[in-house]
N, C-alpha and C positions, 0 to 999 in steps of 0.2 A: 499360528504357532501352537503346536501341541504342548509346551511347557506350560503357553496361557492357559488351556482350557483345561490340563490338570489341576492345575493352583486353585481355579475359580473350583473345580468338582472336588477336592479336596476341604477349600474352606466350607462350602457346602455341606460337608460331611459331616466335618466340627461341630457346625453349628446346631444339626440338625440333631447330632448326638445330644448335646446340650440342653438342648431345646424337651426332647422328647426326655429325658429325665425331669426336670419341671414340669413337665407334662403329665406323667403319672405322679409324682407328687402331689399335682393340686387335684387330683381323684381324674382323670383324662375327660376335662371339658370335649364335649365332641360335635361341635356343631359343622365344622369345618370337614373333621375326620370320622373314620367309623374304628374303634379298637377290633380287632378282628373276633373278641367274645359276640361284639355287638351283629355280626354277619346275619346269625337266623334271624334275629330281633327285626333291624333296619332294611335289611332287604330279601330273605326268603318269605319272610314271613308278610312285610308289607308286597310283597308281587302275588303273592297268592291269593290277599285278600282284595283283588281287582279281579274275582270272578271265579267261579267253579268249574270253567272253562282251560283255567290256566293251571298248567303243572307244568313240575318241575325237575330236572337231571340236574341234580349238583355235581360239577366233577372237579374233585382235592387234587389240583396238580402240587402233589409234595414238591417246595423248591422251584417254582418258575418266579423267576424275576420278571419284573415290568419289561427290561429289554427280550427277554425269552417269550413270555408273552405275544409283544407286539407282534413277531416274526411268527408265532404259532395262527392270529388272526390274520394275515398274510395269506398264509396257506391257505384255511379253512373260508375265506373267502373266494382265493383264486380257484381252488380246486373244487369246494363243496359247497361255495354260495350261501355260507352261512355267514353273518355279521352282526355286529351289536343291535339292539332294539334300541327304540323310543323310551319303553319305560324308565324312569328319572325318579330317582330316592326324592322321599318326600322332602318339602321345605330344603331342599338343595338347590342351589344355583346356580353351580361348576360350568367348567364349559362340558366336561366329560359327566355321563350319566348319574355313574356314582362316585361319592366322594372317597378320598385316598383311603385304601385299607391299612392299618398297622398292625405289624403282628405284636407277639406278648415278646417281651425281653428276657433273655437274651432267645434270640433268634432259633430256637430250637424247636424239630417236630413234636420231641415228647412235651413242649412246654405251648407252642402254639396254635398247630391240630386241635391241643385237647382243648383249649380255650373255644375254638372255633366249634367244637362239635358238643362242646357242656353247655354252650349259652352264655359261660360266667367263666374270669379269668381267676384262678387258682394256682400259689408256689408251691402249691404240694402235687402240684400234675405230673412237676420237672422227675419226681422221685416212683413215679408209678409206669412211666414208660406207656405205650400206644394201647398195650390190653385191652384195655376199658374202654377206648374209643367207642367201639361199637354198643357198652351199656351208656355214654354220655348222650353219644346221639339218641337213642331212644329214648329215653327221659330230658331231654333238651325241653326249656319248659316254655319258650318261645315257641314252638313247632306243636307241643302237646296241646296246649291252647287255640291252636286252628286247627289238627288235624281229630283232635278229639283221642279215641280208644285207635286207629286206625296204626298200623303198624308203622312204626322207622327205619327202614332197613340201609344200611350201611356196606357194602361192599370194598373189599382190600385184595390187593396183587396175586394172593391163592386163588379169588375165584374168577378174577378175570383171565387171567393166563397171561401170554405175553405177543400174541399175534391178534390178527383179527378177528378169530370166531370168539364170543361171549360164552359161557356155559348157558346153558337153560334159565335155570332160577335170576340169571340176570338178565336173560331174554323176559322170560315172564315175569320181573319186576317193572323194568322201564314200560313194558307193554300195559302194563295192568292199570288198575285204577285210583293208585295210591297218587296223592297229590305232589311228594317229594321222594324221590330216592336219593339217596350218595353213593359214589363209587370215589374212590382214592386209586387216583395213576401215580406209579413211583417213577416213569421214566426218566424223567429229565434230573430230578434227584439220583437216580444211581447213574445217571452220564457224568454225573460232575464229582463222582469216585474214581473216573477214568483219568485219561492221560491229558498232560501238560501242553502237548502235541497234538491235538484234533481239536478242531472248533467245530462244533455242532450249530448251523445254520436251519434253526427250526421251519423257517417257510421254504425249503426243501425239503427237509426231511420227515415223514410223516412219521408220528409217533400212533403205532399202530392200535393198542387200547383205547386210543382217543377216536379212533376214525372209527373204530367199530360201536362206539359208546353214539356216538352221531349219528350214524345209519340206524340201529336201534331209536334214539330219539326224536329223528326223520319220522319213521314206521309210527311213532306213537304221539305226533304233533306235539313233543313237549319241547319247550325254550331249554336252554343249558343255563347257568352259571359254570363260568368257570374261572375259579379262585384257585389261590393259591395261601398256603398256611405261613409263608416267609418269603425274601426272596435269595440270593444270591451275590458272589461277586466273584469274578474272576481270578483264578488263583497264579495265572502265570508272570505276573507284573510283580508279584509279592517277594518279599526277602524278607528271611529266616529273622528273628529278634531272639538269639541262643540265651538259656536262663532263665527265662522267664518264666516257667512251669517247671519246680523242682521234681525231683524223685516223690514218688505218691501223692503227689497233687493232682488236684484234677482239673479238665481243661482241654482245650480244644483249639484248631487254628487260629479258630477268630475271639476265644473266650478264654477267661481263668479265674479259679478258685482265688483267694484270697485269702493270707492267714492274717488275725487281730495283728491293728497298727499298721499292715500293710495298704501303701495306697496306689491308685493306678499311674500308670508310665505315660510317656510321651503317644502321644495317640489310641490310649483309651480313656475311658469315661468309667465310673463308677455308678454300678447299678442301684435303682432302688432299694432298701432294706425290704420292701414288700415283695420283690420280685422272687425268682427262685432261685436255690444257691445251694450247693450239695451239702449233706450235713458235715456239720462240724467246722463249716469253714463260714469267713465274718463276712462277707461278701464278695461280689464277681464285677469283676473289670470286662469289661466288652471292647473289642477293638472299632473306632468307628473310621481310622486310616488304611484305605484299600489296600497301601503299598505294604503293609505289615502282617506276619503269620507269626504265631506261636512255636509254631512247627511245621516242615515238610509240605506246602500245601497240595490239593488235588486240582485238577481242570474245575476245579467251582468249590467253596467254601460258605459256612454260614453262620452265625453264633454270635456275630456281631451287631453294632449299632450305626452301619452306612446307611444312608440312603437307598440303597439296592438290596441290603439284606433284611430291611424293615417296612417296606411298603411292598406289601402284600396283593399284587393285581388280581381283580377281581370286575368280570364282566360279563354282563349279559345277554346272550347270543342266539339265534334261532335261523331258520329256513327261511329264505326272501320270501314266499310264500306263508308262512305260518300265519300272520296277520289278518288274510284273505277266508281262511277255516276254520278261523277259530271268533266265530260272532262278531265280525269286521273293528278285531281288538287292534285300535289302532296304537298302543302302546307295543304292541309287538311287531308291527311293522320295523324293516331296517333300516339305519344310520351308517354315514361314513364316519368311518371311526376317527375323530380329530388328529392330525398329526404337523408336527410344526415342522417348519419346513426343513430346520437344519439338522432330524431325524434321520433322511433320510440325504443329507447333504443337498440338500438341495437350495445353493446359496445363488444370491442371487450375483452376477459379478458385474460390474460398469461394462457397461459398450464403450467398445474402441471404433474409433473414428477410423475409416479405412485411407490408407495412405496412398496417395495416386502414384503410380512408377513414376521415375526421371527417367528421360529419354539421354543415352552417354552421346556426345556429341559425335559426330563419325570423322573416322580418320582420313583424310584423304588421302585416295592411293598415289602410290609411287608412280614415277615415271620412269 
């Protein structure tokens, strides 16, 4: 019954909203989880130092959710025989390599990129916009401490283009002998600008900066990470909550300004005070019920506190072969990537007992 499994993904929601506000309240305990500042800290930076051998392609898919994800390692499996490695975040336990990424609240690129690419999560990011990405990462002070004086280069959607040839300078980055580069794909974030009407089935569809960013990474034996700064939810299940966002307020599908006194509605949650919040307003209500939009939604929305718009997938992937050339690093060797079975529907259903025919008794003919 799809009304059950709403209900259950729904209370799920709630709760997790909940939760993760207690959560950065009590300073984000992280033994469990990684906060997405903590990305270069806990895992660029612990992978790299498993050898001088080992380098690294980060690639910032703006906006993949966990479910966008799973379908992009589909492909890239089936088509390019690329899949997760053995490497496993230290002192973790999971059954998955790394433990659950979460982005910064509320779910926004200009707020949780920059977290990911500064090292350290900051509300004054929300008010500065992407600019600066490219000085945060190069002073990232997790990365500057293992890579030393050696450069940080950063790449965004001007200089990859939008098909599959790279320009040069990011040909001769990933080629070169810098230990990490970043490249930022805005694909799947500007599909979920588009229409109500198309579903984009990522293990079809190849998203062509990606696949060029892979063959360059082939060419130069390095592993990938590939992260994502938030994730997503679906915006065609959603109905409009009118008023909710006055004249000059500001605010977003899945988020809103807040003026003194005012408190959050039925299916949001009220943000941290530490978090970020536009000036002049007292705080920001996040939506953490799927079924609800601010306004107008697009084929994909983000800004809130679901389950899908705050855990941030992030995983690390390489050539079947990488592990074999690169000083027999059996951390880079590949894994099938865990998936439960009802993912993929794959339920299990009772055997039926087969029923023997009755034979109908015959009529006897007329005379």
């Amino acid at each position: 019954d799809l009304g059950v499994v709403d209900s259950v993904a729904r209370a799920d929601d709630q709760r997790f909203a909940k939760a993760y506000v207690l959560w950065v309240e009590a300073g984000k305990p992280s033994n469990e989880v990684v906060p997405i500042e903590h990305v270069t800290k806990r895992i660029v930076a612990q992978f790299l130092k498993g050898g001088e051998h080992r380098r690294l392609l980060l690639v910032l898919m703006d906006g993949m959710s966990y479910a966008a994800a799973v379908q992009v390692l589909q492909r890239l499996r089936d088509q390019r025989r690329w899949s997760p490695i053995a490497w496993r975040s230290p002192s973790w336990n999971g059954q998955l390599p790394i433990p659950p990424v979460l982005a910064a609240a509320p779910t926004l690129t200009e707020v949780s990129r920059a977290a990911l690419f500064a090292g350290v999560a900051d509300p004054r990011f929300g008010d500065q916009g992407t600019d600066k990405d490219e000085a945060r990462w190069a002073s990232n002070p997790h990365l500057r401490a293992l890579v030393g004086e050696e450069p940080l280069k950063v790449f965004f959607r001007r200089e990859i283009h939008a098909g599959h040839e790279l320009i040069d300078e990011v040909k001769q980055a990933v080629a070169g002998d810098q230990r990490v580069v970043a490249v930022v794909v805005n694909a799947i974030d500007e599909q979920l600008k588009g229409s109500l009407q198309v579903a984009i089935d990522y293990s079809k569809t190849p998203i062509l900066p990606l696949e060029a960013l892979l063959s360059a990474a082939d060419g130069a034996e390095r592993a990938v990470l590939l992260v994502a700064d938030h994730g997503h939810v679906a915006g065609d299940a959603m109905r409009v909550v009118a008023g909710r966002i006055p004249a000059r307020r500001e605010g977003g599908a899945r988020w809103r300004a807040l003026a003194q006194g005012e408190q959050p509605q039925d299916g949001e949650v009220l943000l941290p005070q530490t978090s970020w919040k536009p000036r002049g307003a007292a705080g920001v209500a996040a939506l953490w019920d799927t079924a609800q939009a601010n306004r107008a939604p697009h084929y994909g929305e983000h800004g809130g506190l679901s389950l899908a718009e705050a855990v941030a997938p992030a995983f690390l992937i390489a050539p079947e072969w990488l592990d074999r050339v690169a000083g027999d690093d059996v951390e880079l060797s590949c894994r099938v990537l865990p998936e439960p079975d009802w993912w993929a529907l794959k339920i299990a259903r009772p055997a039926v007992t087969p029923v023997a025919p009755v034979d109908e008794p015959s009529t006897p003919a007329k005379a």
